[in-house]
C-alpha positions in Angstrom: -30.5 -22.4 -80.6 -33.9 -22.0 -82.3 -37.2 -20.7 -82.4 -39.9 -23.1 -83.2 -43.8 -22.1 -84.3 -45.3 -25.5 -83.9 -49.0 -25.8 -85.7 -49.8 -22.0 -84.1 -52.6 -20.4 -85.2 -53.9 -16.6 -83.6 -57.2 -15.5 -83.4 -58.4 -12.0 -82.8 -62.4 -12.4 -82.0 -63.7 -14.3 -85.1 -60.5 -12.9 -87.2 -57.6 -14.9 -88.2 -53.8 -13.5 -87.9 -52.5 -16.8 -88.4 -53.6 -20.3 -89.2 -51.9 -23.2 -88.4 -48.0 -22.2 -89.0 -45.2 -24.1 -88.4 -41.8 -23.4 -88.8 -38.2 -23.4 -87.4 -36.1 -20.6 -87.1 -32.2 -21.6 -86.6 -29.2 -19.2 -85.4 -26.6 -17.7 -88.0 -28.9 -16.7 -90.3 -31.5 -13.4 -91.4 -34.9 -14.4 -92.2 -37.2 -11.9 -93.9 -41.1 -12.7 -93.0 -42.2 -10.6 -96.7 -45.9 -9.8 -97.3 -48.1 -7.1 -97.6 -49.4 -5.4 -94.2 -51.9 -7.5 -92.0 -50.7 -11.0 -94.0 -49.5 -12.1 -90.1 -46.2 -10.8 -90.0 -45.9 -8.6 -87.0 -48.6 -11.1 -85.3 -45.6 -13.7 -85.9 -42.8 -11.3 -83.9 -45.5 -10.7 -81.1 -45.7 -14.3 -80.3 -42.1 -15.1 -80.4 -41.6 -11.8 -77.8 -44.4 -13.3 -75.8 -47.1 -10.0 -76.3 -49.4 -12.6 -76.9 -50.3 -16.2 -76.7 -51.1 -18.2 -79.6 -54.8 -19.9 -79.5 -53.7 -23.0 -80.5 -49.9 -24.5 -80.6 -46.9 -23.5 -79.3 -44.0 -21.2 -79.5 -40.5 -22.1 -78.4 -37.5 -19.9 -77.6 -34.4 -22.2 -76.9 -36.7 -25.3 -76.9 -38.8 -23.1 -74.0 -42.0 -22.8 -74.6 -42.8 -18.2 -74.8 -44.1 -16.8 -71.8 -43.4 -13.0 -70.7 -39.9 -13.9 -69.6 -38.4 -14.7 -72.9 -37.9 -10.9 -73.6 -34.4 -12.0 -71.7 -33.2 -13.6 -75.1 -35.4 -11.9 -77.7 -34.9 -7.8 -78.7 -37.7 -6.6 -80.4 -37.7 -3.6 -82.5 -41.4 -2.7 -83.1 -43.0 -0.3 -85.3 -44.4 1.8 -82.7 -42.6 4.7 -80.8 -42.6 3.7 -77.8 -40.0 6.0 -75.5 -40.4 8.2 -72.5 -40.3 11.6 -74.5 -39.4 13.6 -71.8 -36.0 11.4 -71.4 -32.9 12.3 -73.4 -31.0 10.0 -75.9 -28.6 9.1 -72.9 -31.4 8.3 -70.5 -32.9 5.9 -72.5 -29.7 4.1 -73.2 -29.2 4.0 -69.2 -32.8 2.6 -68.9 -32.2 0.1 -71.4 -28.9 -0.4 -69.5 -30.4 -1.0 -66.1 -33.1 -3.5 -67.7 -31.6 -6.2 -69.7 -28.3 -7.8 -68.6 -27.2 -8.3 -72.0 -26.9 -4.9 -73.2 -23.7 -3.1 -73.5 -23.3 0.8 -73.2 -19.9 0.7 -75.2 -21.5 -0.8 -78.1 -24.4 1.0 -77.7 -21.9 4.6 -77.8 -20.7 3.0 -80.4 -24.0 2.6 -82.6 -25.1 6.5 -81.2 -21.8 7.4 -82.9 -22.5 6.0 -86.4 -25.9 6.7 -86.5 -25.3 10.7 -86.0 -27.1 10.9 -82.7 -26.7 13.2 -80.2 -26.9 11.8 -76.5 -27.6 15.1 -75.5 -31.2 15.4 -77.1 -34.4 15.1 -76.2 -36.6 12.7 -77.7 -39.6 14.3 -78.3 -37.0 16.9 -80.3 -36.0 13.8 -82.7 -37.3 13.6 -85.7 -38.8 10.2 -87.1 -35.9 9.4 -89.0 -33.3 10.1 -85.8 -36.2 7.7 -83.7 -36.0 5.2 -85.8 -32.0 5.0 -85.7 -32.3 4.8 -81.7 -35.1 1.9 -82.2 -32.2 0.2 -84.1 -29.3 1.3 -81.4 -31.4 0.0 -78.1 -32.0 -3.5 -80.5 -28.7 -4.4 -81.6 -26.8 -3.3 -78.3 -27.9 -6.1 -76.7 -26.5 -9.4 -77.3 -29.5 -11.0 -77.3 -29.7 -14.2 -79.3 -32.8 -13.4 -81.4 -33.6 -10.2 -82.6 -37.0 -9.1 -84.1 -36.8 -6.1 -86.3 -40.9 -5.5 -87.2 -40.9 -2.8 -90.3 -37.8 -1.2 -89.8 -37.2 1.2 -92.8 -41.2 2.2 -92.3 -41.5 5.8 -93.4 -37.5 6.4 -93.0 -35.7 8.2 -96.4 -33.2 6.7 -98.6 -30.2 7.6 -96.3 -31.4 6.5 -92.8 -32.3 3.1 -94.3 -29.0 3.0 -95.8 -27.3 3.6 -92.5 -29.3 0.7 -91.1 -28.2 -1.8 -93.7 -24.7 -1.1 -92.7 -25.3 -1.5 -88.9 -27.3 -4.8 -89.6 -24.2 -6.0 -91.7 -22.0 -4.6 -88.9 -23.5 -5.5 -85.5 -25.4 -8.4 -85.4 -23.1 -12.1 -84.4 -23.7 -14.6 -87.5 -22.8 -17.3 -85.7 -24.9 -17.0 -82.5 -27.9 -15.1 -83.4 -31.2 -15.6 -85.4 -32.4 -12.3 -86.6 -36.0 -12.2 -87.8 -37.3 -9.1 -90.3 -40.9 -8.6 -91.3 -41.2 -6.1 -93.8 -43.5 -5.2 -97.1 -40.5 -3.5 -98.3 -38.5 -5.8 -99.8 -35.7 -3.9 -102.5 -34.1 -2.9 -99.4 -33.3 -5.7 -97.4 -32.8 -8.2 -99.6 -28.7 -8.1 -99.5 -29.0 -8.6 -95.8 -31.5 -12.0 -96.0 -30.6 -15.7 -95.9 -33.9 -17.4 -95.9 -37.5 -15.9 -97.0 -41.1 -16.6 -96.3 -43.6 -15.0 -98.2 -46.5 -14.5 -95.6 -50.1 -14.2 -96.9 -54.0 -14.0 -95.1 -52.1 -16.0 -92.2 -50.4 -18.5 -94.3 -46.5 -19.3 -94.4 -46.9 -19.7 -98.3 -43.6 -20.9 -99.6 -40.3 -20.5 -97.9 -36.6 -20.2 -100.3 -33.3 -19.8 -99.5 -32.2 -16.3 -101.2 -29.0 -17.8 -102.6 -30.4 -20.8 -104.9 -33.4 -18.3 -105.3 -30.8 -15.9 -107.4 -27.7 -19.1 -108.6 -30.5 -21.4 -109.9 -33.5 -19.9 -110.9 -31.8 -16.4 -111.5 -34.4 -14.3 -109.9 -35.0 -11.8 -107.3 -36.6 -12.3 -103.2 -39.1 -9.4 -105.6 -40.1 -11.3 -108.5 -40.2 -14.6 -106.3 -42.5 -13.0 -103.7 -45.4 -11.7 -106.5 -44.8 -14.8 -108.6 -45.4 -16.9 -105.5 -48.5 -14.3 -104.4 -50.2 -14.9 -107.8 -49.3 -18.3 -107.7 -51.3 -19.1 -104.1 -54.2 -16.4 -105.4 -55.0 -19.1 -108.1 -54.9 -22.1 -106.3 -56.9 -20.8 -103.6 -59.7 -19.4 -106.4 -60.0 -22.6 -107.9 -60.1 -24.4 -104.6 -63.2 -22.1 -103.5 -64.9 -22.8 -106.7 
């Protein structure tokens, strides 16, 4: 199981969000897409969930290339709020329910239960810590095989990003799922990451495994990230000279 950017590149008018990236993503293992925001990262997670189409290349799910159906096998946790907010905690979980075959309610109790929630409440009544925990409970109680967690600890205090860590750590199949997380916060997640590609101006820069990042050069995903960031800076400004 993998999911493959082959040569993509995405334009927005005369902008580019990505140019000509390839890469392969492989199950059992947590990936962190690290850069700063609008280096490409979230454009990366809306082509793998099929938002939108690359303008050049492809993008393969399970050797498929993405159209709209792949949200089947992919759940996508995006940045944005995006709920019914007159719907209750428990509503949401039965919409969720009745719309992807791979979700399961008794996991899903299971999340509301160590997250703190209330099934009870109304969602406009959460506050943006409490909607970020559901994000993460209606993402990882499916058993989708890829999931796509886009800035997930954005604007979320010490303890609700803590709580997250543990369900990560908890809730996610190693062996069968790829899980994908773009972030510019990197302290936090870096216990939870395998692999990590520092994404910059559209560019998959340099890509390290975190183990042999920390055993044999005896640094952190941190210091590699601005190292590597200063690093392609300088190239790239004696290139354009």
């Amino acid at each position: 199981m993998t999911v493959q950017l082959n040569n993509v590149t995405k334009k927005y008018g005369q902008e580019f969000a990505l140019k000509n990236v390839s890469f392969t993503f492989t199950k059992g293992k947590i990936y962190g897409l690290l850069g700063p925001n609008g280096s490409g990262k979230s454009t990366t997670l809306k082509l793998i969930t099929g938002l939108i189409y690359p303008t050049k290349g492809t993008v393969k799910v399970k050797e498929e290339k993405v159209t709209r159906k792949v949200c089947q096998n992919v759940a996508y946790l995006t940045e944005l709020d995006h709920f019914y907010h007159s719907f209750t905690i428990k509503q949401i979980i039965d919409f969720y329910h009745s719309q992807f075959s791979d979700f399961r309610l008794e996991k899903a109790k299971q999340l509301l239960q160590d997250m703190q929630l209330d099934e009870r409440k109304k969602i406009r009544k959460l506050s943006k810590g409490n909607r970020g925990r559901l994000k993460l409970v209606l993402t990882l109680a499916r058993n989708a095989p890829v999931i796509l967690l886009d800035e997930p600890f954005s604007g979320l205090d010490a303890l609700v990003r803590d709580s997250i860590v543990k369900s990560l750590l908890t809730y996610i199949n190693f062996e069968e799922q790829i899980v994908i997380i773009a972030t510019h916060e990197i302290d936090e997640i870096e216990p939870l990451l395998d692999e990590v590609i520092a994404v910059y101006q559209g560019h998959y820069i340099d890509h390290q495994n975190v183990e042999k990042l920390r055993e044999e050069q005896g640094i952190s995903v941190l210091q590699w990230f601005k190292s590597t960031i200063k690093n392609w800076e300088s190239e790239n400004l004696e290139t354009n000279h």
